[in-house]
N, C-alpha and C positions, 0 to 999 in steps of 0.2 A: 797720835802714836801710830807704830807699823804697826800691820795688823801681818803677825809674821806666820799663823795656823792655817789653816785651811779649817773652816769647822763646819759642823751639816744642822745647820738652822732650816726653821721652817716657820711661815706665818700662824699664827695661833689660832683658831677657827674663831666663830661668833656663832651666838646660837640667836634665833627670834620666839616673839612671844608664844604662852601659851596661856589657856585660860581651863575650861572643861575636861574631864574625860570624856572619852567616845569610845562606846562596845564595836572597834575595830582594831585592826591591828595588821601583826605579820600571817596569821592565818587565814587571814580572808580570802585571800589572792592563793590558796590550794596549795599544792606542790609546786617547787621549782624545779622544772627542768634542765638544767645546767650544763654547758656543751661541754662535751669531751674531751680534752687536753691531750695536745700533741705529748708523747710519754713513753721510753724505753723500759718497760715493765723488768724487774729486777736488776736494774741498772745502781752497782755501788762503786765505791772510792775509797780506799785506804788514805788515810793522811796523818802520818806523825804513827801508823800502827792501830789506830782509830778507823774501824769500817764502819760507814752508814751510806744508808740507802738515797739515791736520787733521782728516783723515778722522770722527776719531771726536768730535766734537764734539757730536752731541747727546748724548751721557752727559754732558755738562754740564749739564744739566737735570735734577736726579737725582730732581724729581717727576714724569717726564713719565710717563706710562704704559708706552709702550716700554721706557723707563730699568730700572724696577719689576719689570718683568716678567724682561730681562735679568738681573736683581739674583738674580732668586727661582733664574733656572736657572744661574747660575753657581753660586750656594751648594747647589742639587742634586749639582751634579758635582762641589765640594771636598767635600762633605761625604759625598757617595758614595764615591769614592775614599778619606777618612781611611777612614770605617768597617769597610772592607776591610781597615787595618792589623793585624794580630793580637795588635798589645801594647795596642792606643787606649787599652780601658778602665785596662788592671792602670798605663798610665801617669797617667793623670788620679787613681785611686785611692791613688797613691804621693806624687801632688803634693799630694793631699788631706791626707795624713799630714804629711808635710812641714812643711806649713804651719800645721800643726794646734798653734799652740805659742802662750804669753802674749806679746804685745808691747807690752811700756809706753813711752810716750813722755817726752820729757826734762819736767821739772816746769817750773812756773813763778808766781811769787810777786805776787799784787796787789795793789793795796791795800785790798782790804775783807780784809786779811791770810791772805786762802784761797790754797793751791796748787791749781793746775789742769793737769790733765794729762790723755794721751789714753790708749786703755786698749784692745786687742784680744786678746781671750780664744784666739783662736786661728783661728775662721771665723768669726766676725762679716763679716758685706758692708761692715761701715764700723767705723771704730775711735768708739768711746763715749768723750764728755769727761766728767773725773770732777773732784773736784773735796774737799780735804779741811784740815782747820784745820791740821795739822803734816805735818812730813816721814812717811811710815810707819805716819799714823795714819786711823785709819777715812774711809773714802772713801762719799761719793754719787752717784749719775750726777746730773749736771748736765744735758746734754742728748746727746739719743741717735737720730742722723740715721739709725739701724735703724727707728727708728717715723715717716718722714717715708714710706716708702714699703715696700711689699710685696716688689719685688725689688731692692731693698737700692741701684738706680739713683740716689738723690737725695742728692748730697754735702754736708757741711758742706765750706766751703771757706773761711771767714772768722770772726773773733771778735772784735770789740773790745769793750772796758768804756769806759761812762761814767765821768768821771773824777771823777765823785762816789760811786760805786759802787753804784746804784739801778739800771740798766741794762746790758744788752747785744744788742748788736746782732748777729747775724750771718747772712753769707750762705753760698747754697744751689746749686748745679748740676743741673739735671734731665738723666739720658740723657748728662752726659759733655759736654754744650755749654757753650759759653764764657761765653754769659748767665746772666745773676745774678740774682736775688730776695734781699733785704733783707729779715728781719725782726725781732722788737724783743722781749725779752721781760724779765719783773722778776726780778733778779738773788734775790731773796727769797723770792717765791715761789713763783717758775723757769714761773711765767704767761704766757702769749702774749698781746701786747698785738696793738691792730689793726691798727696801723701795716704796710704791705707795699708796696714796690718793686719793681716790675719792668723788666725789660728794660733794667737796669744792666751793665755790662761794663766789666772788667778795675780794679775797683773794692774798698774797702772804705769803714767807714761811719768819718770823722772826725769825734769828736765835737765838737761846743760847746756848752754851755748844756743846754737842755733841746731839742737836736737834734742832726742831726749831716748833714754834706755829704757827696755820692758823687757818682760819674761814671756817666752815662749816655750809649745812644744813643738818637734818635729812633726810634718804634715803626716797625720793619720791616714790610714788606711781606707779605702774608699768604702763605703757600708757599714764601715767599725768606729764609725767616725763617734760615736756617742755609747759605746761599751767599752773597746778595748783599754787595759790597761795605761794608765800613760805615765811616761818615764822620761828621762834624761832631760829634766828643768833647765832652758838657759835663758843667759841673760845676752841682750842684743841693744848697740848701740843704734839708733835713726839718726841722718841727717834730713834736715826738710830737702824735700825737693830732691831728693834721691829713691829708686825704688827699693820695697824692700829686700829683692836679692843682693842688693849691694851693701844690706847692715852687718857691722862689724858685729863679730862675737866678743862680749868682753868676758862671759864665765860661763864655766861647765866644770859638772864634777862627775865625767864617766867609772870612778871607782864607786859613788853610788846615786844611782839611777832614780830614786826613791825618793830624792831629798827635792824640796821647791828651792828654789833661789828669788829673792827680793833685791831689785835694787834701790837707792834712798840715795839723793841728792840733796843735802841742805840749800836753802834757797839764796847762802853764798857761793854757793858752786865749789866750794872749796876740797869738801870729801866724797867721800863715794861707799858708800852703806853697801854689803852683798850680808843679806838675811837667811839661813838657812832653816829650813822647815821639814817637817813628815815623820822623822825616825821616831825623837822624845817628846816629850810632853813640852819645851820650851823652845828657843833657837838660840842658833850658834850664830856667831858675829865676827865679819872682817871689815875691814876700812881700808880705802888708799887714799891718801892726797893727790888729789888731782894738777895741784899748782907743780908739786917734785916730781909729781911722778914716783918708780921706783915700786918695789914689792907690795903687794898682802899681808897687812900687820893684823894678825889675830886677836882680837877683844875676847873672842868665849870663845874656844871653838867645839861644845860638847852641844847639846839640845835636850840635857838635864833639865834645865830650869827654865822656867818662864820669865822674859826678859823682854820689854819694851824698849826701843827706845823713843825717847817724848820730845826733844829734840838738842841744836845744835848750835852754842851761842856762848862768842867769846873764845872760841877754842874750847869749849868744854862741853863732854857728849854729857847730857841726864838720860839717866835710865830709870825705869821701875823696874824691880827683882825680889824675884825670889827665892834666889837663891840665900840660904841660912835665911828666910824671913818665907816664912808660909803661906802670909797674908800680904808681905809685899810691904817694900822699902823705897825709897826714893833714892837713887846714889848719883855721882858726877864722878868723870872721869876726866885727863887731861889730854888733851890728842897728840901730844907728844909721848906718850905711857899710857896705853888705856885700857893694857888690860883688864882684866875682872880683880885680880888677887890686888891693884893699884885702885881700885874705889875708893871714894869716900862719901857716908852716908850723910846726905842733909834732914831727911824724914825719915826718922825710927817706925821700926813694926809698930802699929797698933795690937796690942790682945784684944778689942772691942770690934773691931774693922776689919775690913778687905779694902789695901789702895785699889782702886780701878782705873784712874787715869788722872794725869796732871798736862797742863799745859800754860806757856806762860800770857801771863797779860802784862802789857807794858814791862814795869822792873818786878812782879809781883809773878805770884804762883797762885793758879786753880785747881785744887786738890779736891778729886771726887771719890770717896771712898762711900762704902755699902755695908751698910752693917744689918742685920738680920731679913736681907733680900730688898732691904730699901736704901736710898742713894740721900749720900748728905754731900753737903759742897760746902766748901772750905777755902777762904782768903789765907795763904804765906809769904814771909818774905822769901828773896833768893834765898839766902842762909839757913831756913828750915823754922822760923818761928812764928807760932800762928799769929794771926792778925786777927780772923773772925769768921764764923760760921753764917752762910747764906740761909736766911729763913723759908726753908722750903713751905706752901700749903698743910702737907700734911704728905704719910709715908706713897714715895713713889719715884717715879724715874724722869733723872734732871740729864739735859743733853749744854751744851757749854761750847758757845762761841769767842773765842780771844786771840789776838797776837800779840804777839811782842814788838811787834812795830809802834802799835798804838797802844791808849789806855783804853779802849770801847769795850765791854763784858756786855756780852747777849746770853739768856739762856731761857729754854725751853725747858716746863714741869708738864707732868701727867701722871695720871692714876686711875684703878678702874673706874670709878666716877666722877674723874676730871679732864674733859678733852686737854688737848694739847694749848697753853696758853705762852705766851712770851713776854719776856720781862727784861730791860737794861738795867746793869746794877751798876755803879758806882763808884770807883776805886774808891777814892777819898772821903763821900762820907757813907759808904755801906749800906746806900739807899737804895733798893730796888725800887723802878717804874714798870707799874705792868705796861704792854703797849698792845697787846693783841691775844682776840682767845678764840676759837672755834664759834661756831653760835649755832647749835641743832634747836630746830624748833621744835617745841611739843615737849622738853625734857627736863623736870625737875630735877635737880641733880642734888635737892636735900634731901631727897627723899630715900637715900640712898646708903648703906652703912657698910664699911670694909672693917671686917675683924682679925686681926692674927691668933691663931692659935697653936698651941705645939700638941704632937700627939707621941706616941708611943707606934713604932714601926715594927712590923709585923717580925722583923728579920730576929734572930736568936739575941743579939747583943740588946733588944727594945730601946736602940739611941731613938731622942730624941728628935722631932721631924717638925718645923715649922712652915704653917700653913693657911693662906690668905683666905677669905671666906666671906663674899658680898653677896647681900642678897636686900629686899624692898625691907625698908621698917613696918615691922610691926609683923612680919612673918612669923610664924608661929613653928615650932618643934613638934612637930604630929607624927613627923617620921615618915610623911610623901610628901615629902615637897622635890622635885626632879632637881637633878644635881648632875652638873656638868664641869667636870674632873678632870683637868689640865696638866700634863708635865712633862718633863726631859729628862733630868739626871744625867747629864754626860757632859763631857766633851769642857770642862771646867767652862761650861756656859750659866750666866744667872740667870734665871725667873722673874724679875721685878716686876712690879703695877705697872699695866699697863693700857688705854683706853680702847673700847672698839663699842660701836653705835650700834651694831647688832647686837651683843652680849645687854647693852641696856635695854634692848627691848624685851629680851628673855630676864629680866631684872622684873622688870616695872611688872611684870604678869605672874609675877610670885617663884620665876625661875631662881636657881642658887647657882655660882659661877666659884668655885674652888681649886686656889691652884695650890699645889705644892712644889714645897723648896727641896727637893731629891736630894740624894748625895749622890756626887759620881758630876755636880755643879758647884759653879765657884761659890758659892754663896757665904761659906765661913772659910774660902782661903784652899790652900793644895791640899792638908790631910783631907777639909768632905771633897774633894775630887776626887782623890789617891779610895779614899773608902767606898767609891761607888767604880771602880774599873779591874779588868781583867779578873781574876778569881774570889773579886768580892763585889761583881757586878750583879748580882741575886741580890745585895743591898739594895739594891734600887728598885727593884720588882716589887721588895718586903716593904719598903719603902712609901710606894703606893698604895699596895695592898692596905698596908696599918690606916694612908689616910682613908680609903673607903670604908675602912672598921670604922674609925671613927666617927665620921661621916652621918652611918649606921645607928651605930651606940649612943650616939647621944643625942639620935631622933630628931637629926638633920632629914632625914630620910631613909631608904631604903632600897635592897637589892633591883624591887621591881621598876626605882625611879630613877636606876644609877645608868647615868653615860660617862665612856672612858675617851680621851681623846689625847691622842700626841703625834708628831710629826717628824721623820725622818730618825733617829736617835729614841724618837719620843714614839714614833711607830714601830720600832723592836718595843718598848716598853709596854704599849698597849698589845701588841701578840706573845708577848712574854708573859704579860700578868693573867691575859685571858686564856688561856695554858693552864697556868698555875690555880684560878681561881675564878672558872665559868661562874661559879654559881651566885657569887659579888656583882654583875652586873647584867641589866638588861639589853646596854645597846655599845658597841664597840666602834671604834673608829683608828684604824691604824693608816695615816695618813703617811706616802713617801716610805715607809718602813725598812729597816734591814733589816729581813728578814730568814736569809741564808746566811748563818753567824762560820758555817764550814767553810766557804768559797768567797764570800764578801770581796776578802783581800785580792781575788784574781780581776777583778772589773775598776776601770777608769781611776781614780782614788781613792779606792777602799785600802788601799795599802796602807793610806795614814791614817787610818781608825785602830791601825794595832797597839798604839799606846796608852788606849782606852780598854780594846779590846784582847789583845794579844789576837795571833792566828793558830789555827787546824797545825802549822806547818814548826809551831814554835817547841811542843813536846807533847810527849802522848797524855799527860795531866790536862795542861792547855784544850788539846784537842776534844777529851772528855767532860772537860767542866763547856767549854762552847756548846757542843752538840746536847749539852745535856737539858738547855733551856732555848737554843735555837728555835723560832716560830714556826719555822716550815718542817721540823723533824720532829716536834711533838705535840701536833694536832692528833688530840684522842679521839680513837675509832670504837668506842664502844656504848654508845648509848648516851653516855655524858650532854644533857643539855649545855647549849653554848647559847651565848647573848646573840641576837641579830648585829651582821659584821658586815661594814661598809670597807674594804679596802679602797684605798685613792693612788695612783698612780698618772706619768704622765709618758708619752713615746719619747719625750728629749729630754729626759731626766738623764744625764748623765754624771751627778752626783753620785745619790743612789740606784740602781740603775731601774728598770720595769721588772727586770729577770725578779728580782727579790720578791715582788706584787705577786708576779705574775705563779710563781711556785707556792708560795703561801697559799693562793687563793682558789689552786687547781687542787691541792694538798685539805682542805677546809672543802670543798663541794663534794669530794671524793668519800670525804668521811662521814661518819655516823653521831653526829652529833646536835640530832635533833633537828624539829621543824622551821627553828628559825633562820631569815634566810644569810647567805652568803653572800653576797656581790662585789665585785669589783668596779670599780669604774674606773676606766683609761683616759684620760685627758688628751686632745690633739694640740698639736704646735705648743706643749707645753713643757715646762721643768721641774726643779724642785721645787718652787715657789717664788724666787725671787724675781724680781717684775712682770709677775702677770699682770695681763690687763685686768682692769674692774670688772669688763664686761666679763670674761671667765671666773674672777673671784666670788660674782654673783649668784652665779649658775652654779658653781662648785658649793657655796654655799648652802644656795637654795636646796640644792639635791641632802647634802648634806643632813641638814637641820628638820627638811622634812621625810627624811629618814629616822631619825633620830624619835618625833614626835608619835608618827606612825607607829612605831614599833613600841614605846610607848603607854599606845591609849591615847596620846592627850592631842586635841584638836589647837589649832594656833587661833589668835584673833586675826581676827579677817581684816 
C-alpha cells in the first residue's frame, strides 16, 4: 500500500534486568548544578488572542553559538552524573550480548526471480540486503549500507526495482534526518551509476521507462537545513543518465504549500498515482494515463478520509477506505470512472475489526485486519469471499510477503515473547511451513506470560482502555514489582506485540513490561482516533493516567516502581502526563517529544500534526485548550515533587525538531520541583530514530535503562 501520511513514529525502548534493591538512588550524587539556558526573560507571543510566556526561545536557534555551547554543557552534566551509576557499563555490556544474535528479515520474490531479504548478523550498525536464486539457498550481499559510512550513521531507507529488472534505485538517510538521497545502481553488476538526488523528502523512486519520479523539496536554506519549515512538495521526473538539474517537474500545488505530493506508478507503467497528504487526516487522489496522455482525472480530491490504495490490476484501482466505513472497507474502482462516489465494495466493514492492509497473491487476496490491537491474516477470493483464516501462534503482529505475479505467500509473526519467526503458507492447501526463527541463546521463552486486560481511563467519560501486560510466571501481585509503561495515542498509529531482547531480560528478573492501546491510535478504527485528537486529546493523557491506576490498584505495583516511557507523539504524552500527575510515577522518559504544543506548527513538518493536533493559530478555544497542557508551559514551580526525567533528544532530528527537548528541559531545571534530577541528553549525528546504528541504540539504551534503575533503588544483574 502507499503509505500517503507523513507520521512521527519512534523505536520503543527495551529495558534490562534487575534483581535487588540497593540504598542508593538519585540523591546520592547531591545537588545538580544545571547550566543556564540561553533565555529572553519576559519574552511572550500572542496567538489566536492567546498570550503566553516564552522565555526560552532562543534555543530555537539550535545553531546559534549560545544554543551549542548550552548543548555541550548540559551533556557534561547528563553524562557526568550517568557515569557515576555503578552498573553503567556491566549494563550497556549486557545489552551488547543481548543483541548480539542473527536477525533475518521476511524474504521477498521479484521478478528478475531473486529473493531479497535483509540480514543482521547480530551488531552490524545497519542490517545488509542479501539477496539469493531459491528459498534457503546460497545468498550474496546485494548492497551493504555498513560501507556508505564509518559510523554506521547513513541508512538504507528505500529500494525499488525497475520494472524491467536492470535497475534499482534506492534511497539513503545521513545522521537520522528526514532528507533523502537517491541513487541508482545495476542490478547485475551491483555498479553505482551517476545518477544522485538530493534534498528529496518523504519519498521513493516510481519507476517509468528508463526513469523514474520522486518528491522533493526546494534546496533549504544553508544552517536551516534541519528546522525550517518546509513547503511546496513537488513531484519531479529523472531520466538515468541525466543530471538532476535537468528533471522535469510533473506536479506542484503552489495554492497550498502544506500538502506532500506522492507519486505511484503501477508496475504496468500504465497510470500515474499523485497522492496528496498534511491538511486531513486521509489523502486526496488524481491519476493520469500515461499511454493517452491528456488531463488530471480526480478519484478523491478532499483529505477527509483515510484512503489506501493497495494496488492496480486489470484496469481496476483497489482501495481500502474509510470513508462511510470507520474501520475500513475494501472497494475497486474502474480507471475509466474512478471516482470515489463510482466505487464498488468487494470487503464490507467489519464491527469486530480494523482492515489494515490487503495485497494480492496470485488470483487471491491477503487481508490483514486487527482486532483488539492484535493482527489476524485472512485468505479472499477477488470477488470478496472468505476462503480462510491464517493460524497465527498466538495474539501479535504478522508482516505478509505476496505478488500477484506468483502464488508464493511468505509471512513473518511476532510477539512480546516470540522473536520474529517466518513461515510459507500455501495457497492451495492452507498449509503453513515454518522455515526460520531468530535463536537467542540463554531464553526460555515459556516461561513467559502476555495478558490483555481492559481498564477503566482516568478521563470523565471512564471508556474503556485495553491493555497488554507480560511479565515472568509465577510473579507475584505485592504491589513492587517495577513496571515499565509504554504508549502513543496519536497519529491513527496501532500498538501491537511486539519482540525486543532487551525487554526479555527485564522479564526474566521479575521486571513487568505494559503497554497500552490509547485512543488518539487506530486500534478500534477512525472514531478511537477521532476521540484522542484536537480538543479531546486530554483523552489520552487520562488515558494513561487510568492504565497506571490500575497498574496500582490491583497490586501490579506501585508509584515508587512506576517508569513512564514514549517517544516522539509518545514524548508529549509522557511530559503531559507528568504535568498532570507527578506523584503516579517515579522515573520519566520523554523520548523525541513535542513538546512546545504553541509553536510546533512553525518547524520543518509540524504543520502536518494539526489534524491531530489543531494549532495556536486555528482559534482562540484551540489556542487555550493547546497551551493548557502543552509540556514546556506547565512545568509546576512550586514545591511539587516530580519523578527523575530523562529527556532524549538528537541535533538532526528534523521531524521533531531539538528546540521542543531543548525548552521543556531548560523549563524543568529552572523550576522547583524537587530533588530529583532533570537531564537531558543530546544525541550527535542523530534523528528521530529511524536508522540509527546499534552502536548508538546501545548506548542510548544503556544510558537509558540505567537511569531508569538508579533512580529506582534497584541494582541490575551483572
Amino acid at each position: 500500500m502507499i503509505n500517503r501520511k507523513i507520521i512521527m513514529t519512534t523505536l520503543t525502548g527495551s529495558a534490562v534486568a534487575l534483581t535487588g534493591a540497593i540504598a542508593t538512588g538519585c540523591a546520592s550524587q547531591g545537588k545538580i548544578e544545571y547550566p543556564e539556558a540561553p533565555q529572553e526573560p519576559g519574552l511572550t507571543e500572542v496567538r489566536s488572542g492567546v498570550e503566553f510566556a516564552d522565555p526560552y526561545r532562543p534555543l530555537e536557534n539550535d545553531t546559534a553559538e549560545a544554543t551549542l555551547e548550552w548543548v555541550k554543557a548540559e551533556n557534561r552534566v547528563t553524562q557526568d552524573y550517568l557515569s557515576r551509576i555503578p552498573f553503567r557499563d556491566a549494563v550497556r555490556s549486557r545489552l551488547t550480548d543481548l543483541n548480539n544474535y542473527r536477525k533475518e528479515g521476511l524474504m521477498s520474490k521479484h521478478r528478475d526471480g531473486k529473493y531479497y531479504f535483509y540480514v543482521n548478523d547480530g551488531l552490524q550498525n545497519q542490517s545488509v540486503l542479501y539477496r539469493s536464486d531459491s528459498i534457503g539457498g546460497e545468498a550474496e550481499i546485494f548492497l551493504d549500507p555498513n560501507t556508505l559510512s564509518d559510523d554506521g550513521t547513513v541508512a538504507l531507507t528505500g529500494l525499488t526495482f525497475s520494472n524491467d529488472g536492470r535497475h534499482a534505485a534506492y534511497t539513503i538517510s545521513r545522521n537520522g534526518s528526514d532528507w533523502t538521497e537517491i541513487y541508482v545502481m545495476d542490478m547485475n553488476t551491483k555498479e553505482l551509476l551517476p545518477d544522485h538526488i538530493e534534498w528529496a523528502k518523504f519519498t521513493d523512486a516510481a519507476w517509468d521507462g528508463d526513469g523514474f519520479y520522486y518528491s522533493a523539496y526546494p534546496r533549504p536554506e544553508a544552517g536551516k537545513e534541519f528546522s525550517n519549515a518546509n513547503e511546496n512538495h513537488q513531484i519531479y521526473y529523472h531520466r538515468l543518465g541525466t543530471p538532476q538539474s535537468d528533471d522535469r517537474l510533473v506536479y506542484e500545488d503552489p495554492a497550498h504549500p502544506l500538502h506532500f505530493h506522492t507519486a505511484y506508478v503501477p508496475d504496468n507503467e500504465r497510470y500515474l498515482f499523485v497522492v496528496g497528504g498534511g491538511e486531513g487526516v486521509g489523502a486526496s487522489y488524481m491519476v493520469k494515463d500515461l499511454k493517452k496522455g491528456g488531463d488530471w482525472t480526480v478519484i478523491e480530491p478532499s483529505q477527509d478520509f483515510d484512503i489506501n490504495l493497495v494496488d492496480v490490476k486489470d484496469d481496476k484501482f483497489y482501495f481500502i477506505s474509510r470513508a462511510d466505513a470507520p474501520k475500513g472497507r475494501l472497494m475497486v474502482a474502474d480507471a475509466r470512472n474512478p471516482q470515489r462516489a463510482n466505487w464498488k465494495e468487494i470487503i464490507p466493514e467489519r464491527d469486530d475489526a480494523v482492515l489494515t492492509g490487503v495485497q494480492f497473491a496470485g488470483d487471491r487476496l491477503i487481508v490483514n485486519y486487527e482486532k483488539d490491537a492484535s493482527d489476524r491474516v485472512y485468505v479472499y477470493e477477488p470477488d470478496g469471499k472468505l476462503v480462510t483464516e491464517l493460524q497465527l501462534p498466538t495474539f501479535g503482529s504478522a508482516a505478509i510477503s505476496s505478488s500477484k505475479d506468483n502464488d508464493e505467500v511468505y509471512y513473518a509473526f511476532s510477539s512480546f515473547t516470540y522473536p520474529s519467526a517466518i513461515y510459507s503458507y500455501d495457497l492451495k492447501t492452507g498449509e503453513s511451513t515454518f522455515l526460520k526463527e531468530a535463536e537467542i541463546k540463554g531464553l526460555n521463552l515459556d516461561d513467559y506470560v502476555t495478558e490483555q486486560v481492559w481498564y477503566r481511563s482516568a478521563a470523565p467519560d471512564s471508556a474503556m482502555i485495553p491493555m497488554f501486560i507480560t511479565y515472568k510466571k509465577g510473579l507475584e501481585k505485592n504491589g513492587s514489582n517495577p513496571v515499565y509503561l509504554y504508549g502513543y495515542g496519536g497519529f491513527n498509529i496501532s500498538l501491537t506485540p511486539g519482540f525486543s531482547p532487551s525487554r526479555m531480560l527485564w522479564l526474566e528478573n521479575g521486571g513487568i513490561y505494559a503497554q497500552a492501546s490509547l485512543r488518539g491510535g487506530s486500534e478500534y478504527g477512525e472514531e478511537w482516533h477521532q476521540a484522542g485528537t484536537k480538543m479531546q486529546k486530554l483523552n489520552v493523557f487520562n488515558d494513561f493516567i487510568g492504565a497506571a491506576e490500575y497498574l496500582i490498584n490491583e497490586g501490579w505495583s506501585s508509584p515508587e516502581k512506576m517508569a513512564i516511557v514514549g517517544g516522539s507523539n509518545g514524548g508529549l504524552l509522557v511530559g503531559a502526563t507528568t504535568n498532570l500527575r507527578p506523584d503516579l510515577f517515579r522515573v520519566a522518559i520523554p523520548e523525541v517529544g513535542v513538546m512546545d504544543m504553541m509553536r510546533y506548527h512553525l518547524f520543518t513538518i509540524g504543520w502536518n500534526w494539526a489534524s491531530d493536533y489543531g494549532t495556536s493559530d486555528d482559534s482562540e478555544e484551540m489556542a487555550r485548550y493547546l497551551l493548557s497542557y502543552s509540556p514546556a508551559h506547565n512545568v509546576r514551580n512550586d514545591g511539587t515533587p516530580y519523578p527523575a526525567i530523562l529527556v532524549t533528544t538528537a541535533d538532526h532530528d528534523d521531524r521533531v525538531v531539538p528546540a521542543h527537548s531543548f525548552k521543556y528541559a531548560a523549563a524543568l531545571q529552572a523550576a522547583d520541583t524537587g530533588d530529583a534530577p532533570k537531564l537531558i541528553r543530546i544525541d550527535s549525528n542523530a534523528g528521530h530514530g529511524g536508522g540509527k546504528p546499534m552502536s548508538k541504540v546501545i548506548d542510548e539504551n544503556a544510558d537509558i535503562y540505567s537511569f531508569i534503575f538508579y533512580n529506582m533503588g534497584i541494582t541490575p544483574k551483572k
